[in-house]
C-alpha positions as CSV (number, residue, x, y, z in Angstrom):
1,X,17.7,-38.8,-59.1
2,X,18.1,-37.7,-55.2
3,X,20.1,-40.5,-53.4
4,X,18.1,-42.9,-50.9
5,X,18.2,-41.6,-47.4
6,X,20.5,-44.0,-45.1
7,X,18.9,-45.4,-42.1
8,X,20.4,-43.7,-38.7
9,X,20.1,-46.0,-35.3
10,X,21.4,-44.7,-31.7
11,X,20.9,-46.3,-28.7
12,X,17.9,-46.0,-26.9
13,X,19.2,-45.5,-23.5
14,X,22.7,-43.3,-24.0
15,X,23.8,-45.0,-20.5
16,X,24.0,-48.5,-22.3
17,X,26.4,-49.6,-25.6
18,X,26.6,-51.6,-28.0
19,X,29.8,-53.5,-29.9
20,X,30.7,-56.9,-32.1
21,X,33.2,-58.4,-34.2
22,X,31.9,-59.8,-37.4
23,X,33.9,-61.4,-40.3
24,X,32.7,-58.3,-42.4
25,X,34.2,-55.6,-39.7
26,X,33.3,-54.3,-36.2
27,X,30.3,-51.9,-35.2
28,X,30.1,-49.9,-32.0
29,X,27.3,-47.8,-30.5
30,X,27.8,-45.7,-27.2
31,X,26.2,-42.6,-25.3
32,X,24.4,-40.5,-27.7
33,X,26.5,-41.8,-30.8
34,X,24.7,-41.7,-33.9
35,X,25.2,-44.1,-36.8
36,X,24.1,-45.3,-40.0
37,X,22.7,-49.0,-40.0
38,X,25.5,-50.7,-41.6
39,X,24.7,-52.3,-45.4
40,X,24.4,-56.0,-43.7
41,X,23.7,-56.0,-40.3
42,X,24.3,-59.0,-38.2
43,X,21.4,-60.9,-36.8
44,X,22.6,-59.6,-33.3
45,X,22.3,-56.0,-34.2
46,X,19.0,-56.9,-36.1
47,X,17.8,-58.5,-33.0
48,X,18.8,-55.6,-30.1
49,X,16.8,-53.5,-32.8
50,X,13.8,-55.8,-33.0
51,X,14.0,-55.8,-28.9
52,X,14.2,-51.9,-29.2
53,X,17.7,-51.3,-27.4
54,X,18.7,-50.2,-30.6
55,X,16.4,-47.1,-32.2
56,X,16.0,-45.3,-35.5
57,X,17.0,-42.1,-35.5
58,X,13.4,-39.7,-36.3
């Protein structure tokens, strides 16, 4: 059974960055940094990608 494929996000403008502090660990995005969405994103994250500062990765 092939593995699901993991969600990648970037930041849609590489001149902007993201980080937070969460009780479950700390996520950073910055420049052209790629990353996989983590497995619970905080509802900040989840709203800077609703707002689309925050895109999927195509």
């Amino acid at each position: 059974m092939a593995a699901a494929k993991k969600k990648m996000i970037k930041l849609k403008d590489p001149a902007t960055q993201f980080a937070e502090v969460t009780s479950e660990g700390s996520f950073s995005l910055a420049g052209e940094q790629e990353k996989e969405l983590p497995k619970n994103p905080s509802q900040e994250l989840l709203k800077r990608i609703e707002a689309g500062f925050i895109i999927e990765v195509e």
